[in-house]
C-alpha positions in Angstrom: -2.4 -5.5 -25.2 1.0 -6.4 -27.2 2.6 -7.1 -24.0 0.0 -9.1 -22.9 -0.3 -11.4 -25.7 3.7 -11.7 -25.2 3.7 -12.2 -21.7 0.5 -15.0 -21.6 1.1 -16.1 -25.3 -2.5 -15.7 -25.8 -3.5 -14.8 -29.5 -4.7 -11.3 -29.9 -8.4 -11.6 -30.4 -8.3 -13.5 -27.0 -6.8 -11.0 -25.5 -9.4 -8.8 -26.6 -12.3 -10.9 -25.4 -11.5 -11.5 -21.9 -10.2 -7.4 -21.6 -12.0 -5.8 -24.0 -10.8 -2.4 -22.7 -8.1 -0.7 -20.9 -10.6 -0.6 -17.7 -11.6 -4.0 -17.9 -7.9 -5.3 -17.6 -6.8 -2.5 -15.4 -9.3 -3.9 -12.5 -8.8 -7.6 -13.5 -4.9 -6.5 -12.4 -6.0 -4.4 -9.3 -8.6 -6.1 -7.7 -7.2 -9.4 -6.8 -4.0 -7.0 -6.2 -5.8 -5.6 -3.6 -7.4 -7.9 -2.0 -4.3 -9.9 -1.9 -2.5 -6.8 0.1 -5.4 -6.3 2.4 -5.2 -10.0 3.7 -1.5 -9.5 4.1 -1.8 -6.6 6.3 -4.8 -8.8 8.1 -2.3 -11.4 8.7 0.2 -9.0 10.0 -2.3 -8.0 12.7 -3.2 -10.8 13.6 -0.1 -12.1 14.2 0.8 -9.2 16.4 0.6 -9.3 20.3 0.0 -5.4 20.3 -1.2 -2.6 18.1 2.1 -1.2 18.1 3.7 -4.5 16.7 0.9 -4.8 14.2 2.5 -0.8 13.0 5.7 -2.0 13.0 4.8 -5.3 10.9 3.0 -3.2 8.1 6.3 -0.9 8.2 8.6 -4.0 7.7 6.1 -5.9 5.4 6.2 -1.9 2.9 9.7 -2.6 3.3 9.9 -6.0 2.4 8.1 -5.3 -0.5 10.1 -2.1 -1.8 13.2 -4.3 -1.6 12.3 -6.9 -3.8 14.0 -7.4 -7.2 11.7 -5.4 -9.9 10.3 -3.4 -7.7 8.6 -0.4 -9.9 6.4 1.6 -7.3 2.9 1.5 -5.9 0.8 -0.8 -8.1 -2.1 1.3 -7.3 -0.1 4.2 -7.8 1.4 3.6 -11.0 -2.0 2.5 -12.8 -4.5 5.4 -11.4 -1.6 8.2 -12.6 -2.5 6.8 -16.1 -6.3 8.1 -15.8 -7.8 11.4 -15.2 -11.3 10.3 -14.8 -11.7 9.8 -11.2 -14.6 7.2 -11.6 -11.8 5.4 -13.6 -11.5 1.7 -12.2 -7.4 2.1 -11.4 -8.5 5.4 -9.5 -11.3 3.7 -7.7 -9.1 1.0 -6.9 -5.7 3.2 -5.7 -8.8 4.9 -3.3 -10.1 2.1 -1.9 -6.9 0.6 -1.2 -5.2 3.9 0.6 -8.5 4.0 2.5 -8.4 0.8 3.7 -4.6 1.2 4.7 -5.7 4.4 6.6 -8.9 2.9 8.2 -6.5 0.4 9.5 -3.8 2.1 10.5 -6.5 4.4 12.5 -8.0 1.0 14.2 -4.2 0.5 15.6 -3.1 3.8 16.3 -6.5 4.5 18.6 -6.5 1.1 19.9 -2.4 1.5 20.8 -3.9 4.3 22.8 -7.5 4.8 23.5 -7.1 7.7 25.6 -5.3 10.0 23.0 -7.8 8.9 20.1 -7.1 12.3 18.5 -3.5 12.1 18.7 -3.6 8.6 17.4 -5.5 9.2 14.6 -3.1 12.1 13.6 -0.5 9.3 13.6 -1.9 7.2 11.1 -2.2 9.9 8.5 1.3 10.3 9.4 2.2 6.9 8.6 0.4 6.9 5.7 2.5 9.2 4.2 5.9 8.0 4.6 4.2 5.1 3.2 3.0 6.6 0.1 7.3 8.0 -0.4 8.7 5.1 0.3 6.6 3.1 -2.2 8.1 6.6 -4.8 11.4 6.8 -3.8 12.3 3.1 -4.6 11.0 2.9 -7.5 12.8 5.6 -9.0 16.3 5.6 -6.2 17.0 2.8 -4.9 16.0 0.5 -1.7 18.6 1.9 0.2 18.3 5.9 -0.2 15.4 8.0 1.5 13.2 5.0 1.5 15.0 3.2 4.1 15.3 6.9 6.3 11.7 7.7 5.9 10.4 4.2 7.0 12.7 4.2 10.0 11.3 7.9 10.7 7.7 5.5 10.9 8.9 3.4 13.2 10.3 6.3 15.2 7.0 7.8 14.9 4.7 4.4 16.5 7.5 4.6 19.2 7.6 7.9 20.3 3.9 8.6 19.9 2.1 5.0 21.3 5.0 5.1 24.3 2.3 5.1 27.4 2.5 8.8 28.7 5.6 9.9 31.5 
């Protein structure tokens, strides 16, 4: 709460009344967060011409975003590891929001090739981890070490596994 009446310059006992907990501030931080992210990956598909573009959007967009001065980790990340309580609201949150990503990355990776749905939906869970270490890895390295390998390994992945069948 300090840093919060520092940051906004709200007195104390303001502070207190619009987040009167940790849980009630927590989820007035992630839930505009998140659906800020989700209509940024939205626009990245629908800007793309083809599934596969639409991957290799998200990939530059978690790239993009990794890069950027400040750049501490995962949002969603960084506030569920702070509760055990898996009903917590930053939990909830970091769940819905890596479901969604998967959900989506499933849509693309079936729809970039309908006749291998199995295979495709294999690929988006292995998207979604290179993801997750990238997000890691530059927060605590830098923007140029494995984070930069490991998201060029996803790209590798949406062109080796979505290239129509030989």
């Amino acid at each position: 709460m300090d840093e919060l009446v520092t940051a906004t310059g709200l007195s104390k006992s303001t502070g207190y009344r619009l987040f009167p907990t940790k849980n009630v501030l927590t989820g007035s931080y992630l839930d505009p967060l998140t659906s800020a992210t989700r209509a940024e990956i939205g626009t990245d598909i629908a800007a793309s011409r083809t599934p596969q573009q639409a991957l290799h959007r998200i990939i530059d967009a978690i790239e993009a975003d990794v890069r950027r001065p400040g750049f501490r980790g995962c949002p969603f990340n960084n506030a569920s590891i702070e509760f055990r309580d898996p009903d917590h609201t930053a939990r909830v949150a970091a769940a819905a929001y890596r479901r969604d990503l998967l959900d989506r990355l499933t849509t693309l990776t079936t729809s970039a090739a309908p006749r291998r749905a199995g295979a495709m939906r294999s690929l988006a869970r292995q998207l979604a981890a290179p993801i997750d270490g990238a997000s890691t890895n530059a927060a605590h390295l830098d923007p140029d070490g494995p984070e930069s390998d490991v998201l060029a390994l996803a790209h590798s992945l949406i062109n080796s596994t979505t290239a129509p069948a030989k």
